[in-house]
C-alpha angles and dihedrals in degrees: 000000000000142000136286116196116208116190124189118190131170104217113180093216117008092199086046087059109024090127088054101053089038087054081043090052100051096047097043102032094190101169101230125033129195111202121193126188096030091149103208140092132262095262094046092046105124085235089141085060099053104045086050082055089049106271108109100151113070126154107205143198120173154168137199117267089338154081105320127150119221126183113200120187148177086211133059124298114198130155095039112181139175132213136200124208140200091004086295132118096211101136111245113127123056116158135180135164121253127181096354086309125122109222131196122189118196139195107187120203114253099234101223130255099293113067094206117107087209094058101026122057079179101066093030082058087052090048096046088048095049086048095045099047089046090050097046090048085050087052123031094033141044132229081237098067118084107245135148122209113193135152142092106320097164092224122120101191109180142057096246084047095076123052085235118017088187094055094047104042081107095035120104112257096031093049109133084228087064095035096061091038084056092046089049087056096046090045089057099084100006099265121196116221092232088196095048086039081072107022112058118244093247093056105095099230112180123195097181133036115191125250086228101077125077105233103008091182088060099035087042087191096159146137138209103244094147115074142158125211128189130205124249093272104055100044096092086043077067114126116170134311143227138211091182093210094186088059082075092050095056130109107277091004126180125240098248134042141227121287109209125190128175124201130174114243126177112275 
């Protein structure tokens, strides 16, 4: 056996920040790595970059200035495949198989400031994607199948996800409406949560920290928005997990880190 290292990292500009996720790349070394938010389109995308940095294999989807999902690895990608949600073309599923895993990379939509589907199409567009994609995993795979599914999926689900679970019951991302729509999704096949598989439920663990606020490493008002599941058959492939914190405090920094999770697969 040996180990396969998945990395999921919203980046907010991956040519803003190509140096970054290059630097990333190199200290980490996960062998795959599943980017959202890279904000350019297919022909702009730094692929050239990334294959000299040994990642020559990248399955792409993106968009101009906006949303887009990009998975970059040093194995193998077959089976690439995108997928459109809600009747839009916004750019926020890409899969592939690698190492005989399924792997599904997600960019959910935010969902806007009002967390009422009547006032807010925002958040009623965040509430008909999570429906769609539960239902098309319900119906087109099986929990016995070995998939991960990672990426940002702007949900915060439990109480030590949110820096006060009090103060964002009516905030959009830890609303119980998305909860439970997130739930709902999870309970599907049967997905294991990998980061809560190592760090207990009642441990706060962040994976974004807002622009908004002064110093966001003092005020540590953040959320876990980025996750990673696994399928029945791979959680007990599960190794160890990371939330990598200093990536936030870097020059240019997005506003989310990387997400790293390790699994053993056969050689």
């Amino acid at each position: 056996m040996t180990t396969l290292t998945v990395a999921t990292w919203n980046i907010n500009s991956v040519r803003l920040r190509l140096d970054t996720v290059l630097r990333f790349l190199a200290e980490a070394a996960p062998d795959v790595l599943c980017l959202q938010e890279i904000k350019t389109e297919d022909a702009f995308f730094p692929g050239a970059a990334f294959t000299q940095a040994g990642y020559p294999y990248q399955a792409i989807k993106g968009m101009k200035a906006y949303n887009g999902v990009a998975i970059l690895s040093r194995l193998p990608l077959t089976r690439t495949q995108t997928l459109d949600w809600c009747e839009r073309t916004d750019s926020r599923h890409v899969s592939a198989e690698v190492g005989g895993i399924e792997l599904h990379n997600f960019y959910v939509p935010a969902g806007g400031d009002i967390p009422d589907p009547e006032q807010n199409e925002k958040f009623a567009h965040k509430l008909r994607f999570l429906d769609e994609v539960t239902d098309w995993f319900s119906q087109n795979r099986s929990a016995d199948h070995p998939m991960m599914l990672v990426g940002d999926l702007n949900i915060a689900p439990l109480e030590q996800d949110v820096w006060s679970h009090k103060k964002l019951l009516d905030v959009v991302s830890h609303t119980p409406i998305e909860v439970d729509r997130m739930a709902a999704w999870q309970a599907g096949l049967n997905w294991t949560d990998a980061v809560r598989h190592f760090v207990p439920a009642d441990q706060k663990l962040y994976s974004w920290w807002s622009y908004r606020a002064k110093d966001w490493d003092l005020a540590d008002k953040g959320r876990r928005l980025d996750h990673i599941w696994v399928t029945p058959p791979l959680k007990d492939r599960l190794h160890s997990t990371e939330t990598q914190r200093p990536w936030r405090g870097v020059e240019k920094a997005s506003d989310h880190v990387p997400v790293l999770v390790r699994l053993t697969v056969p050689a």
